[in-house]
C-alpha positions in Angstrom: 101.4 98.1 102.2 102.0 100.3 99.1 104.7 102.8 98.6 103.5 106.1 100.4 101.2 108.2 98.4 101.3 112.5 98.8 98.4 112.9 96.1 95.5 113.6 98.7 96.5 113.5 102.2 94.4 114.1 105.4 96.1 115.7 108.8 93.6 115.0 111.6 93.8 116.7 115.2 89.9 117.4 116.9 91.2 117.8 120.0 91.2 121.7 122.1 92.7 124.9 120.8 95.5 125.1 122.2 96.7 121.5 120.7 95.5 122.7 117.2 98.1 125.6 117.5 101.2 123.0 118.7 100.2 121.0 115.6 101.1 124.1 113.2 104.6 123.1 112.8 103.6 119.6 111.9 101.4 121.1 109.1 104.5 123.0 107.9 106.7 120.3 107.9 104.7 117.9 105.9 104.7 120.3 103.4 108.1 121.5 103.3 109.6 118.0 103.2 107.2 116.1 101.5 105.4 116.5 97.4 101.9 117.0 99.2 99.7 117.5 96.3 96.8 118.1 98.6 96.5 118.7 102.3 93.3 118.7 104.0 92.8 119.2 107.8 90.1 117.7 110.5 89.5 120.2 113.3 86.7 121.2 115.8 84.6 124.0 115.2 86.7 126.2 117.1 90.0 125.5 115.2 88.6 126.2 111.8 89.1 130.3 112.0 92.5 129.8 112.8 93.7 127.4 110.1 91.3 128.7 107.4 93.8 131.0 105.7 96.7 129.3 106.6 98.5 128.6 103.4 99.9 125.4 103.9 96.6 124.3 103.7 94.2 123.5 101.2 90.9 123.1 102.7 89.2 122.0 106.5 86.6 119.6 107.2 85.0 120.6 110.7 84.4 117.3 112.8 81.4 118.8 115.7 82.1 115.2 117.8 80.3 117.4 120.4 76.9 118.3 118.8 76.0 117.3 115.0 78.5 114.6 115.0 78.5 113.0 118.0 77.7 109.3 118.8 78.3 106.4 116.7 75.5 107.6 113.6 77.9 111.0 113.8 80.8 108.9 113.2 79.5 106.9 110.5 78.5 109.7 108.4 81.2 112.0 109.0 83.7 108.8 107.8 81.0 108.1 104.7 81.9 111.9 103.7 85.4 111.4 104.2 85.7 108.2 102.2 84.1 110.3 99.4 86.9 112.2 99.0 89.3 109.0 98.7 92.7 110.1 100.7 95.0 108.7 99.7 97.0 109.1 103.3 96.0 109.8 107.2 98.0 111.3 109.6 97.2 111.9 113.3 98.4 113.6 116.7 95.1 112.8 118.5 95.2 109.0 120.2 91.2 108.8 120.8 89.7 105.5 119.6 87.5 107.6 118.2 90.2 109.4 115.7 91.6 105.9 115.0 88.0 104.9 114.2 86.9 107.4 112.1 90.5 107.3 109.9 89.6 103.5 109.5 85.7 103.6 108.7 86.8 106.2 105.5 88.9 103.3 104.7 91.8 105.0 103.7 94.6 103.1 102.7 97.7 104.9 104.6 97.1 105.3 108.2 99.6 106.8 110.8 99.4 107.2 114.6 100.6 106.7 118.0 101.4 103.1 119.1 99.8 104.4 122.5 96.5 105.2 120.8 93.8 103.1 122.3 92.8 102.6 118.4 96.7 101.4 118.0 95.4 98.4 116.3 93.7 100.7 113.3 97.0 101.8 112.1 99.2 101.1 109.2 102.5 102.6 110.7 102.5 103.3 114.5 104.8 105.4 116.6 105.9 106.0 119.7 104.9 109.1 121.7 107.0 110.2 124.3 105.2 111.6 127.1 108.7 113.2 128.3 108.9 115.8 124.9 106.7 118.9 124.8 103.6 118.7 123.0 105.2 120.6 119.7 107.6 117.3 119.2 105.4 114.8 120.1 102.5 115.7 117.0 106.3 116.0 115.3 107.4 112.6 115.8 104.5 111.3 113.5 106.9 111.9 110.9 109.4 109.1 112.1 106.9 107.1 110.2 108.9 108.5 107.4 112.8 108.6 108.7 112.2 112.2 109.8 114.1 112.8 113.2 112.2 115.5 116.0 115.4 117.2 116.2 115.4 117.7 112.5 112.1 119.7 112.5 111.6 123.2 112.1 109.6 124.1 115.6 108.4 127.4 116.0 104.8 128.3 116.5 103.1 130.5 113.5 100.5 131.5 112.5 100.3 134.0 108.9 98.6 136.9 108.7 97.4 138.6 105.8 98.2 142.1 104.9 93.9 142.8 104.8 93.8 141.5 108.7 96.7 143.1 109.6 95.4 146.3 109.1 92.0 145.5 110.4 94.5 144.8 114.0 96.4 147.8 113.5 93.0 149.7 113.5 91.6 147.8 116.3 94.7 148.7 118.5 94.8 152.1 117.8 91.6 152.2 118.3 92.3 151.0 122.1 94.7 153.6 122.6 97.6 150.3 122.3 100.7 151.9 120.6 103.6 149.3 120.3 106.0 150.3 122.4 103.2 149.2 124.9 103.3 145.7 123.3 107.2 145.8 124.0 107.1 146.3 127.7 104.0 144.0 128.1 106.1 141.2 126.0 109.1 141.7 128.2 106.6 141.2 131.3 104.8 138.4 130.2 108.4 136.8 129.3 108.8 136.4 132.8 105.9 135.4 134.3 105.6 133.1 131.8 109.1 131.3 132.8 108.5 131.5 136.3 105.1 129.5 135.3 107.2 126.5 133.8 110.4 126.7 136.6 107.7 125.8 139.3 106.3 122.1 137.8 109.7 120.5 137.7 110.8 122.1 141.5 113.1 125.0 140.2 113.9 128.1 142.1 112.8 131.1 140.4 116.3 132.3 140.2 117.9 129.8 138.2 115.1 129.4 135.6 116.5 128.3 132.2 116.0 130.9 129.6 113.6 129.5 127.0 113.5 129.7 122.8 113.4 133.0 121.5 110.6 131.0 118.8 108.3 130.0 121.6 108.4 133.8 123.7 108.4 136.0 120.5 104.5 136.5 120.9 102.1 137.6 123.5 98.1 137.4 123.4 95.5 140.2 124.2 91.7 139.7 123.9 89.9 143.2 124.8 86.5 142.2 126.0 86.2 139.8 122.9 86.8 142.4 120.2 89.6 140.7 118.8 89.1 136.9 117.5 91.5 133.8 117.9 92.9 134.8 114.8 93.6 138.2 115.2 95.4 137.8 117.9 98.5 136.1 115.6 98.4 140.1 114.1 98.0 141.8 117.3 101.7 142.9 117.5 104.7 142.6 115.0 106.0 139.5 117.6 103.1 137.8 117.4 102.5 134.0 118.1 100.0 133.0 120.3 99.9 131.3 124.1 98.8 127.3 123.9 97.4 127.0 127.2 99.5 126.9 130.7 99.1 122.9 130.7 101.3 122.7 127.4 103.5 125.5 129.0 104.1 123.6 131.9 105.1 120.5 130.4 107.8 122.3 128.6 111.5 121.6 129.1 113.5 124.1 126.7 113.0 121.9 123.6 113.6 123.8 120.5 
């Protein structure tokens, strides 16, 4: 296989929310360590408001595997348009067959996964995935494909807000009467239900729970009766970084 080419590269992960969000610092890495020329994400519908500004990104293609791309004619056309855009490279988190399939029918000529993919075979460069790391480092260890080490990775959650939604936040709070000295308090509460919610999975007692990252508890999430959208939420306080889901919570072990 040829040397490894940065000119047009493709970052796939279709799978929930949540696992969209713990893919972040993947996204940032790639383009801090790498000459990326171009960097183009596949998401689900649902992800695309909340990577759309990000600005380590240059633009999203929205895979609907659900609805106007599901089934195998779904998958052929959605790999015809990929192939039209002739990537160069293809990285992915996700281990579906149908990732590994899609990345192969756009035939580019670079592609990276997990050696525990059921599409393993598809690949160019596989690599392991630990099951035993939290979800963060395991879309991070993608990159020892390139001699990049887990513990060598930048991995906080974040997501960057504009000054223009910002302020549309700000007047939303107010608006609700939220001042932030309330987001302090609530912070300092959710903090600890949030640790006792990880001690219990691995058969702690609440009283020695080990203190977790100050990256990964710096943020809190609020939705008012669906006034504030996923994206929002990364403004709604100046600590901001939003939950991934208690599954991904639970797995964690104090990585960071």
């Amino acid at each position: 296989m040829a040397a490894f080419s940065w000119d047009n590269v493709l970052l796939l992960q279709t799978s929930f929310l949540g696992d969209t969000v713990l893919t972040l610092p993947l996204v940032v890495e790639l383009r801090r360590r790498f000459p990326v020329r171009k960097l183009t994400i596949v998401c689900q519908p649902a992800s695309r408001d909340l990577l759309q500004d990000h600005p380590a990104i240059d633009d999203l293609i929205v895979d609907d595997k659900k609805r106007t791309d599901r089934g195998w004619a779904g998958l052929r056309a959605k790999a015809a348009s990929l192939k039209a855009k002739r990537f160069t490279m293809a990285i992915t988190p996700h281990k579906s067959l149908r990732s590994a399939l899609l990345l192969f029918l756009a035939g580019i000529p670079c592609r990276i996964g997990f050696r525990q993919s059921a599409g393993w075979f598809l690949y160019h460069r596989r690599v392991t995935r630990d099951p035993q790391r939290h979800d963060v480092e395991r879309n991070l260890s993608v990159l020892q494909a390139f001699g990049v080490r887990i513990e060598d990775c930048e991995r906080a959650l974040d997501l960057p807000v504009s000054a223009a939604l910002q302020e549309t936040v700000d007047h939303k709070l107010r608006a609700l009467g939220i001042a932030d000295d309330h987001m302090q308090l609530f912070l300092r509460e959710i903090t600890q239900l949030v640790e006792c919610t990880i001690a219990r999975p691995v058969g702690r007692n609440l009283d020695s729970i080990e203190p977790l990252p100050g990256d990964v508890l710096k943020k809190i999430v609020l939705r008012p009766n669906g006034s504030i959208d996923v994206l929002q939420l990364d403004a709604g306080s100046p600590l901001c970084c939003l939950g991934c889901g208690i599954r991904s919570h639970r797995e964690f072990r104090g990585h960071g």
